[in-house]
C-alpha positions as CSV (number, residue, x, y, z in Angstrom):
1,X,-1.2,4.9,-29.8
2,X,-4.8,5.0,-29.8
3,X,-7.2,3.8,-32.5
4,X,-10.2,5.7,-32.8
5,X,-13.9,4.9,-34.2
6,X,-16.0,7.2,-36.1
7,X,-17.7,7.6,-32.6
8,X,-14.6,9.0,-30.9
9,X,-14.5,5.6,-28.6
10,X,-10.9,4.2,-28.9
11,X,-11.0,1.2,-30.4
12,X,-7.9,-0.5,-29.8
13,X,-4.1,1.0,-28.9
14,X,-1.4,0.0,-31.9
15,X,2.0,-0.2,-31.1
16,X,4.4,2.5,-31.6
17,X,7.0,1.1,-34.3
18,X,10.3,0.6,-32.4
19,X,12.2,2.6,-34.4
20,X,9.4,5.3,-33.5
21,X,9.5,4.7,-30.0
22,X,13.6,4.7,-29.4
23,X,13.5,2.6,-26.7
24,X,12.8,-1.2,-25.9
25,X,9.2,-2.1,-24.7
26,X,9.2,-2.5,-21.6
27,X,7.0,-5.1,-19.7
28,X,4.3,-4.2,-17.2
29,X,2.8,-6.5,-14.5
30,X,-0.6,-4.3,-13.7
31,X,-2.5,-4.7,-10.2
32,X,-6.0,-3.5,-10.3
33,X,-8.0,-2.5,-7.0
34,X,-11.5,-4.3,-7.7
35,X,-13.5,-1.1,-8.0
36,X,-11.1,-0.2,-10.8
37,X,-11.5,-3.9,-12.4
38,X,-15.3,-3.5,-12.3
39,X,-15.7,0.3,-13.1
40,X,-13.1,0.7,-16.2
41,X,-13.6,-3.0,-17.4
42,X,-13.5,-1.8,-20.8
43,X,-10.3,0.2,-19.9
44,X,-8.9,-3.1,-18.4
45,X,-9.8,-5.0,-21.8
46,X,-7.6,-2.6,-23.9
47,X,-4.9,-2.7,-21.8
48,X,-5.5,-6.4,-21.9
49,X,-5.3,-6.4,-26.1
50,X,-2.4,-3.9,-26.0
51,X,-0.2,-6.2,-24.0
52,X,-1.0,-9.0,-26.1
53,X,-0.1,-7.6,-29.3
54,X,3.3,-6.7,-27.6
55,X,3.6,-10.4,-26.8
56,X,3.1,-11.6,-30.3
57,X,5.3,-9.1,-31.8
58,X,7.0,-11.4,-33.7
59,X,9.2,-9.6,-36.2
60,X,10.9,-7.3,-33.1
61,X,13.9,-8.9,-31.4
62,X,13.5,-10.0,-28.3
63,X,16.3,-7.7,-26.4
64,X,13.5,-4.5,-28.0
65,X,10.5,-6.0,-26.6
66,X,10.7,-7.5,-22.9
67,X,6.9,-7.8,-22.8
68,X,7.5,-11.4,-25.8
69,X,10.7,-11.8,-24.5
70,X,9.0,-12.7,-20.8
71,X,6.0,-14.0,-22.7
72,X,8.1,-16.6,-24.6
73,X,10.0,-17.6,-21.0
74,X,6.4,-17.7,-19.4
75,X,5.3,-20.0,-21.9
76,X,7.5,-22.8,-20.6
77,X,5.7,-23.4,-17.9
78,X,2.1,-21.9,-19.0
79,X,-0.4,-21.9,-22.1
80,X,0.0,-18.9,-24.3
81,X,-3.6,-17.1,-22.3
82,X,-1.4,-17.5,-18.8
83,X,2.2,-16.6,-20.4
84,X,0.4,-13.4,-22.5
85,X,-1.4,-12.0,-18.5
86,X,0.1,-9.4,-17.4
87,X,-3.8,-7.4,-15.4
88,X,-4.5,-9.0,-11.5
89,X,-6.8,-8.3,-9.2
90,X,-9.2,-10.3,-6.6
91,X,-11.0,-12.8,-7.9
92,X,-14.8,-11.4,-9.8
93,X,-16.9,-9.9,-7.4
94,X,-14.3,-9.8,-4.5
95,X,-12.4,-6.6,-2.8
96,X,-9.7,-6.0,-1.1
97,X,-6.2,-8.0,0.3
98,X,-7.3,-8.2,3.5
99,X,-3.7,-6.8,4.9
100,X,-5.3,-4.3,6.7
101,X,-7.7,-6.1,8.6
102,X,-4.6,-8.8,9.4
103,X,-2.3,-5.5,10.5
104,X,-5.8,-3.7,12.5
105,X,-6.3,-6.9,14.5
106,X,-2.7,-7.8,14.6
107,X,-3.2,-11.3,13.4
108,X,-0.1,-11.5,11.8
109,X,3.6,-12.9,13.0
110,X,6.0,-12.6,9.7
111,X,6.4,-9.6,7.5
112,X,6.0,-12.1,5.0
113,X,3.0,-13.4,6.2
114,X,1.4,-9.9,4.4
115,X,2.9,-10.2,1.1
116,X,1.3,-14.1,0.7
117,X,-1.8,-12.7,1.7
118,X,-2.1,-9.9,-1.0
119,X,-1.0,-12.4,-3.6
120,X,-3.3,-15.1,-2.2
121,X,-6.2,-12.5,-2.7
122,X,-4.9,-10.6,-6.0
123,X,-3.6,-13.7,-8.2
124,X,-6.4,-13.3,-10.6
125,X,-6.1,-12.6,-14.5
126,X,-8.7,-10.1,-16.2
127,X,-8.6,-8.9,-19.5
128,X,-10.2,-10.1,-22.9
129,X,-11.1,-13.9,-22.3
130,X,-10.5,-13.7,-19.0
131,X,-12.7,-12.6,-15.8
132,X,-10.9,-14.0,-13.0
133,X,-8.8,-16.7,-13.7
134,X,-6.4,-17.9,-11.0
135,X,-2.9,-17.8,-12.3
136,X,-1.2,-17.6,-9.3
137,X,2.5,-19.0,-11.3
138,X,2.4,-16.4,-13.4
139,X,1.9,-14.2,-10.6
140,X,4.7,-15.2,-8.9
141,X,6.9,-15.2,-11.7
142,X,6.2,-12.0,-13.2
143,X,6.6,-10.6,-9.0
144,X,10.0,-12.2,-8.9
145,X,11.2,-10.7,-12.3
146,X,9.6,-7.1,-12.0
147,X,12.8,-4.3,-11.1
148,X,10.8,-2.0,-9.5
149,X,7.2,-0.7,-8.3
150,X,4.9,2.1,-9.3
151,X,1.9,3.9,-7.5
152,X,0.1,6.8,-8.6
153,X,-1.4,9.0,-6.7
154,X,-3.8,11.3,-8.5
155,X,-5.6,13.6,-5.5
156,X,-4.9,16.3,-3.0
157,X,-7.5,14.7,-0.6
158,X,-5.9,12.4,0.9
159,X,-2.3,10.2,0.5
160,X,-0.4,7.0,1.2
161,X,-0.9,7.5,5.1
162,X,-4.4,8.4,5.3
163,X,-5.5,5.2,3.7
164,X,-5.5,1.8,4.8
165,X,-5.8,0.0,1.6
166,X,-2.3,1.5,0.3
167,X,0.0,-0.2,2.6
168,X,-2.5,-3.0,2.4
169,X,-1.9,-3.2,-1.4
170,X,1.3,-1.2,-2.2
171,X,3.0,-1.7,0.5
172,X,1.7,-5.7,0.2
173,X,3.1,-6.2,-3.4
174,X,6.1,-4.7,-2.9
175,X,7.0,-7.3,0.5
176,X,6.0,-10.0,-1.9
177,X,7.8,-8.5,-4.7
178,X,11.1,-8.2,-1.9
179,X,10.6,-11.9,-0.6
180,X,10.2,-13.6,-3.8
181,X,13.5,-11.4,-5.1
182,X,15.5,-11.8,-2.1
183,X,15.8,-8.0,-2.0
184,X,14.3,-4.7,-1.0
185,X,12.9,-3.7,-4.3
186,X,12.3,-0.6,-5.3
187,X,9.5,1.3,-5.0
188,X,8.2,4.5,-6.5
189,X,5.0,7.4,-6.3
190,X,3.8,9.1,-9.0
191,X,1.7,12.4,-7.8
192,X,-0.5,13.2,-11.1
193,X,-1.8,16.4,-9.1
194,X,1.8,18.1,-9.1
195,X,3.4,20.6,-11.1
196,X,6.3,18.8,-12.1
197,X,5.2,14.8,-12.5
198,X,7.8,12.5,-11.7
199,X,9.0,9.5,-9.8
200,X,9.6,9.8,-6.2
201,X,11.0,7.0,-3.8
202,X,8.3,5.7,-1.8
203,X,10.5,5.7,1.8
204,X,10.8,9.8,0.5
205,X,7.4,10.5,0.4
206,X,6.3,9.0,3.3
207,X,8.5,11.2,5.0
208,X,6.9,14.4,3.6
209,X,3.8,12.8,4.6
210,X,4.4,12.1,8.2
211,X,5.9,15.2,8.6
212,X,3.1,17.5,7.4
213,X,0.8,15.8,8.5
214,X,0.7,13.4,12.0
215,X,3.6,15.3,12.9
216,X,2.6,18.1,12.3
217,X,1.5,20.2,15.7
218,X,-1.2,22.5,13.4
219,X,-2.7,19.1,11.2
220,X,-2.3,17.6,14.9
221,X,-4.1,20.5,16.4
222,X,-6.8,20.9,14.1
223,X,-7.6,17.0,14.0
224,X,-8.3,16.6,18.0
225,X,-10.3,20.2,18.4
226,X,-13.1,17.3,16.0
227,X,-13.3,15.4,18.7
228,X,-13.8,12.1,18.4
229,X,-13.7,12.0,14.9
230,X,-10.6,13.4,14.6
231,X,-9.4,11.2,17.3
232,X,-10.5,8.2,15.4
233,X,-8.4,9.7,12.4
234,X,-5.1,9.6,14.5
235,X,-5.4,6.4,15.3
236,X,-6.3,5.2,12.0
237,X,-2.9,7.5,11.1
238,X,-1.4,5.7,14.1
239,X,-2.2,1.5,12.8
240,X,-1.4,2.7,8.8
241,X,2.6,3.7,10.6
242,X,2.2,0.1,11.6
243,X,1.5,-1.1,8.1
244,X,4.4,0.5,6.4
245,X,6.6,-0.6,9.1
246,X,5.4,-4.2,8.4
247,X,5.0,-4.5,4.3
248,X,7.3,-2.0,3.1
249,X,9.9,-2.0,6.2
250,X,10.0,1.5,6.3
251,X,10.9,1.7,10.2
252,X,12.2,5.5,10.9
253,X,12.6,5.4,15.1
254,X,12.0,9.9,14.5
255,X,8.9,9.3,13.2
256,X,7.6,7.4,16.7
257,X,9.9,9.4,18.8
258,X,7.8,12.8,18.1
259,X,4.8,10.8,17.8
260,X,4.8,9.7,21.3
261,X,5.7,13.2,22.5
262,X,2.7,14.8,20.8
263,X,0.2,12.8,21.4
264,X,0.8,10.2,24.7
265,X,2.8,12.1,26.7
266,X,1.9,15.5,25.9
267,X,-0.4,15.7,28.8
268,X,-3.4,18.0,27.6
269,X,-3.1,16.0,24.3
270,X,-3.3,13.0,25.7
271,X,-6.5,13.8,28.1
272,X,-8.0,15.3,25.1
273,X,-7.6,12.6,22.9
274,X,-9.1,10.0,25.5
275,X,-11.9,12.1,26.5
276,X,-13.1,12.4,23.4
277,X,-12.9,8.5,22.2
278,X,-10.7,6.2,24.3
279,X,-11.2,3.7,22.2
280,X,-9.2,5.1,19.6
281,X,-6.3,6.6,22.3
282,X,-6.1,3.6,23.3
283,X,-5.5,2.3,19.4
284,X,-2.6,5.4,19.3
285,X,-0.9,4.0,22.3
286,X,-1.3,0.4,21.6
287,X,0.4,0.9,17.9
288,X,3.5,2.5,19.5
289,X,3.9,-1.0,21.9
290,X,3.3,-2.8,18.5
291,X,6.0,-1.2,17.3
292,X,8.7,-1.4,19.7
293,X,7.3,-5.2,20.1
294,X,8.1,-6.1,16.6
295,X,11.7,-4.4,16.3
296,X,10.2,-1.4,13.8
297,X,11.0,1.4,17.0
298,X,13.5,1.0,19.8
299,X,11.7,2.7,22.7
300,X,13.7,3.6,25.9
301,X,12.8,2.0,29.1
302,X,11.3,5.0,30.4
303,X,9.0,5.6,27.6
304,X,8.5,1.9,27.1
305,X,7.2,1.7,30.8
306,X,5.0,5.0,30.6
307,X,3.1,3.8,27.6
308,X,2.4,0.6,29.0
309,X,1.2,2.2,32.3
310,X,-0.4,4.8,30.1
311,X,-2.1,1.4,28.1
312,X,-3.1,-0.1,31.1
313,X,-5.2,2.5,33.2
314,X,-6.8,3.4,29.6
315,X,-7.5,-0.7,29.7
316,X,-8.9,-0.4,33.0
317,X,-11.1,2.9,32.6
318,X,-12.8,1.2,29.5
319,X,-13.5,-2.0,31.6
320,X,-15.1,-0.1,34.0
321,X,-12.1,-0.2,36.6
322,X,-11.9,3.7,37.9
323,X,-8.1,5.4,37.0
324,X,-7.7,8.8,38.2
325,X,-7.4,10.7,35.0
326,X,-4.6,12.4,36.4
327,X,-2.6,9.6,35.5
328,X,-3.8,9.2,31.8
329,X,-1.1,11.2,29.8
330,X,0.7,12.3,33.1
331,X,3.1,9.6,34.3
């Protein structure tokens, strides 16, 4: 619970007594984007000192209070400052995992190449004491050990597939989190923003999200009549369906199928989706090869060999080879 000064500022958090609380402590592995880390640093430094005092509970028995019981294990292998961290992020003054950029230019062969790059890029400690530390083994140990994954989302303006940087970094940490465990772990969204607040599975809400929205013949509708701004927003749609497939594995064959309907061989679509930016058409058709490339969608032959037609006179037209547009969208 919060301490407060005289000011109002809070001061420090106390612990809840146990026999208060009813329930063990549980222990928190906390991964910070580096806006957050630099904004909120003072935020980050009570969290920082909250965890700590968990950790050197001393008089609570171990099976009540996870948070010593790992920081005891931890301190096998680490000093107490490593074996007390529990608040990542990049390293001071850097942003971002990079995933995205790996998954936009397709520079990327293993699943698992993803998750090593987000924890290559977010295996710094922050808190009180520390301001970037690299403790990449207690990074890895506290990934290996954690049971599930949590991600708030606290806006109505956008969600997990109209942003890069959560599949980047959700969807990242939780393929880590899988390949260090030897499991799918589990992973769950928070929406602050609804009625009712509570934990939904992430492969769930993806599905709400892809069907309200890049599914969705109206959202679809309303984003081409922008032209080639909203063009530019399907295909951004189109590489973040790519992302998911690749960190989080979620791989739903309905989710291409009506995508390729509505927007490559849907012909007016497709013509109005290249005449407006080609560039990013091109992007919307690429992504669905991607895909059936890298096992996440089973395309048919037929469809298979009418995107890559569709692929190549798009190819041609922005080299500056001519390609009837008749046959953009139409074979």
């Amino acid at each position: 619970r919060p301490l407060f000064e005289a000011t109002g500022r809070v001061a420090r958090y106390e612990l809840v007594p146990l026999e208060e609380l009813g329930r063990p402590r549980v222990d928190a592995l906390c991964s910070l984007s580096g806006i957050f880390r630099d904004t909120f640093s003072n935020v980050v430094d009570l969290l920082d000192d909250a965890l700590r005092r968990a950790a050197k509970a001393e008089d609570e028995p171990l099976e009540q209070n996870f948070v010593r019981k790992h920081f005891l294990e931890l301190c096998e292998s680490e000093d107490e400052e490593g074996a007390a961290t529990r608040i990542f992020s990049n390293a001071a003054g850097e942003f971002g995992s990079l995933v995205n950029e790996r998954v936009s230019g397709g520079s990327w062969d293993q699943s698992e190449d993803l998750g090593e790059t987000w924890a290559q890029r977010n295996a710094f400690a922050f808190g009180r004491g520390q301001r970037g530390t690299e403790r990449r083994g207690v990074l890895d140990a506290l990934l290996a050990s954690t049971g599930s994954m949590v991600q708030l989302l606290d806006s109505v303006e956008y969600g997990l597939t109209d942003i890069q940087e959560y599949y980047a970094n959700t969807g990242a940490m939780v393929r880590k989190m899988s390949d260090l465990q030897g499991r799918k772990v589990d992973a769950l969204v928070v929406e602050t923003t609804q009625k009712e607040i509570r934990p939904r599975k992430l492969d769930s809400v993806l599905r709400r999200e892809y069907r309200t929205k890049l599914l969705n013949p109206k959202w679809a509708e309303a984003m081409v009549s922008e032209g080639s701004g909203g063009a530019f927003e399907v295909s951004q749609r189109m590489t973040a369906l790519v992302g998911w497939g690749a960190t989080s594995e979620f791989r739903e064959s309905w989710v291409y199928d009506q995508g390729v309907q509505q927007y490559v061989l849907d012909e007016d679509m497709a013509k109005r989706l290249k005449d407006s930016n080609p560039e990013a058409f091109r992007n919307i058709v690429g992504r669905f090869l991607e895909a059936n490339s890298r096992g996440m969608w089973d395309a048919d032959s037929s469809t298979l060999e009418k995107l890559q037609d569709v692929y190549s006179a798009v190819e041609d037209e922005l080299e500056g080879i001519f390609t009837p547009a008749s046959q953009v969208g139409m074979l």
